[in-house]
N, C-alpha and C positions, 0 to 999 in steps of 0.2 A: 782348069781347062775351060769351064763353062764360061768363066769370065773372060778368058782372052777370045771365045767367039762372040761373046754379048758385045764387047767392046768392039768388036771389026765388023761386025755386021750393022752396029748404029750408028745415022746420023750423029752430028752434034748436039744437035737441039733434042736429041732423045737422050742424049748422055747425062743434058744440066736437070734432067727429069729426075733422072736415079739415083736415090741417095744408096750408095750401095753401104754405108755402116749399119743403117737401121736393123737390116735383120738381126746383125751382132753387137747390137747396143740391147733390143730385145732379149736376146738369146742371156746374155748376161744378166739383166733385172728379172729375168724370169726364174734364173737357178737363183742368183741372190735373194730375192725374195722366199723359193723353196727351201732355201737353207736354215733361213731366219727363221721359219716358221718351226721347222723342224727342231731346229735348236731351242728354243722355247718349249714348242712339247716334251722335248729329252730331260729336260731342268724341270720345267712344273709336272711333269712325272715323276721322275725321281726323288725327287722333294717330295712329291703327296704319296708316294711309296715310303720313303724314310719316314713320317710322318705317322702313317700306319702301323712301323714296326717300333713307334717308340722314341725315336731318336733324335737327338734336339743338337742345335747349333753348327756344325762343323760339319757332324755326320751327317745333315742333312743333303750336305751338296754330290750327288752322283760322283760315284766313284773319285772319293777325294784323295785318296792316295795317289792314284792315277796323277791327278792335276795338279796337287801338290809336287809332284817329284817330275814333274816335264821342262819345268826350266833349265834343273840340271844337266836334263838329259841331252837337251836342247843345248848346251855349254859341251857335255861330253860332245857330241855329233859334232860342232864347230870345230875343236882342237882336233877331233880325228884327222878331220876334213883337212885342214891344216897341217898335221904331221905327214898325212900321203904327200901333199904338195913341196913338203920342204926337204921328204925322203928319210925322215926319220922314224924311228919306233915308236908305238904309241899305247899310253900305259894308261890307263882310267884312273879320272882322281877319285881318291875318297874322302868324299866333303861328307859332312853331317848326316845327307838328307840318304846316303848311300846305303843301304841297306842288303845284307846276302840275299841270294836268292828265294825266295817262298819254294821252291821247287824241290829245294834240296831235305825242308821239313813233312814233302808229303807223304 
């Protein structure tokens, strides 16, 4: 709404003034930048935590199980997503990475 009064109330020559992307070209390298950063401290924490408790190679990388089994997961979600569409039932595969619940051992 503020924009359809910014545009009727100015001149021309006040319009070729206003880059009106810029504040969300901003807005964007602002969170990407926060993110980046963030994500590097998440990994070289985790890492210098694992690191503290021991742990060498593989285990190092924060919550590897976690990242490990997200492609799958990410394959399960698409074929859902696809079975609603097509109206069919939809049954989870169990590929390798598939594992029971940890829930059910607590």
């Amino acid at each position: 709404m503020l924009m359809i009064y910014l545009l009727r109330d100015l001149s021309r020559n006040d319009l070729k003034q206003i880059d009106v992307n810029t504040g969300i070209l901003q807005t964007n390298a602002t969170q990407m930048s926060t993110f980046s950063v963030l994500l590097v401290v998440y990994i070289a924490s985790g890492i210098g935590y694992a690191k503290y408790k021991g742990r060498t190679g593989k285990e190092m990388i924060p919550n590897y199980s976690f990242w490990s089994d997200l492609p799958y997961a990410i394959k399960d979600g698409f074929k859902f997503s696809i079975s609603l569409v097509r109206g069919k039932s939809y049954t989870p595969s169990t590929s390798a990475k598939a594992k029971p619940s940890a829930y059910g051992s607590m």
